[in-house]
N, C-alpha and C positions, 0 to 999 in steps of 0.2 A: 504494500500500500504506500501509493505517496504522501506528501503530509496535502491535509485539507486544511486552508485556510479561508475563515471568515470575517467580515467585520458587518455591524450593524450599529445602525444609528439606536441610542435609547430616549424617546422624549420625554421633556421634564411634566411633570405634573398629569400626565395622560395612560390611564388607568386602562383605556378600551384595549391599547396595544402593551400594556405592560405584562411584560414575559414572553414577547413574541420571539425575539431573540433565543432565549435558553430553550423554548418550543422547537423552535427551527433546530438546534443542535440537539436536540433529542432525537427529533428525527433522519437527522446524519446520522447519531452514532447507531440508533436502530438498524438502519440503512445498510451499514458498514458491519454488523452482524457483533457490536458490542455486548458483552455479556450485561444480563438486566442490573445488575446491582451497579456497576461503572458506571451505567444511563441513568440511572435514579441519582448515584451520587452527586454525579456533575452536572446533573439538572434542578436537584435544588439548591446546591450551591450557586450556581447563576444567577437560578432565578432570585436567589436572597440578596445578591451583588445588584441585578439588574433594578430591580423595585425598590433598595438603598437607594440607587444612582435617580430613579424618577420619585421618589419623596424627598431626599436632602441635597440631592448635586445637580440640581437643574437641569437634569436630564446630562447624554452623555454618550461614549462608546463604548462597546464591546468590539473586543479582537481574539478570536478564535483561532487555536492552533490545533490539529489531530493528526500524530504519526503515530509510528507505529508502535508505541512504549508508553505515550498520555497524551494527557489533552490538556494544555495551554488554553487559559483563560486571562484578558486583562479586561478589567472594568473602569474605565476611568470619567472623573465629572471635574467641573468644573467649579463646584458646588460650594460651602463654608466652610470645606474642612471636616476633621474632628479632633475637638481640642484636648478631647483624655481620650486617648485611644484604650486604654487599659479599662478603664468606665466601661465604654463605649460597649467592650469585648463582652461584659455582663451581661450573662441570661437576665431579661427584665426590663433591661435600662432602653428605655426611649426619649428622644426628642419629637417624634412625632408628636404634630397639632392635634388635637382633638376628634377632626373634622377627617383627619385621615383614620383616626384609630378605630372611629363610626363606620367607615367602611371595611373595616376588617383587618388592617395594615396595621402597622407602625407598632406590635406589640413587643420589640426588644429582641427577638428572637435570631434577629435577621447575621450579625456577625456570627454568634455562637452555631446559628446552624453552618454556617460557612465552616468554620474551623471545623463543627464532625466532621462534614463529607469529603474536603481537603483530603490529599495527602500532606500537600507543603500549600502554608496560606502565608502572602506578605504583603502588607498594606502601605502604602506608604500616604501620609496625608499632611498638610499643611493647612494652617487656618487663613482662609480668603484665598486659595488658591486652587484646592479641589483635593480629591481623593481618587487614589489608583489603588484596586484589590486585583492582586494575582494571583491566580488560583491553581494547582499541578493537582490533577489525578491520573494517577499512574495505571496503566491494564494491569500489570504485575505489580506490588507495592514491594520497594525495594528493601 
């Protein structure tokens, strides 16, 4: 297999298409005859990168990597930052508005799920500058 390379635009605030992105790489790695648990991993992982970046980063990109050993994920916005990333990391802790938590989002869940399904998770973030989550899941875990 060659490597498959993706990128996808993420809009800020727009709910109708949020998670299209990590959808569409579900069904490549389907596609590509992934084992189901590597598909599920690296799919709510995304999606929990993807729906961070349209509630706090003002929308954003994803850049999609799949050879033949893992799958390369960047998520990046352009968004406020996070300024205790260690906080942030906490099962619970939200900054979501209200308004978002009313439709079912923003309950805190969103890094920690990232870290399970991870192999290797690295974030880097700056305040007023934005936030990049990298994400590695490995086919074989090293």
């Amino acid at each position: 297999m060659g490597t498959v390379v993706r990128d996808y635009m993420i809009p800020a605030n727009d709910f109708t298409v949020a998670g299209e992105a990590s959808s569409r790489v579900r069904k490549i790695l389907t596609q590509l005859g992934v084992s189901p648990d590597i598909v599920k991993r690296t799919s709510i992982a995304m999606y929990e990168a993807e729906i961070n970046a349209v509630i706090h980063g003002n929308g954003g990109n994803a850049h999609v990597e799949i050879d033949e050993n893992k799958i390369y994920i960047r998520i990046s916005d352009e968004g406020p930052g996070i300024p205790d990333l260690e906080l942030a990391m906490q099962e619970g802790y939200s900054t979501a508005p209200d308004s978002i938590r009313e439709m079912g989002f923003g309950a805190g869940m969103g890094l920690s799920n990232i870290k399970k399904n991870a192999d290797i998770l690295d974030i880097q973030t700056e305040v007023n500058k934005g936030t990049t989550v990298n994400i590695t899941v490995f086919f074989n875990r090293p």
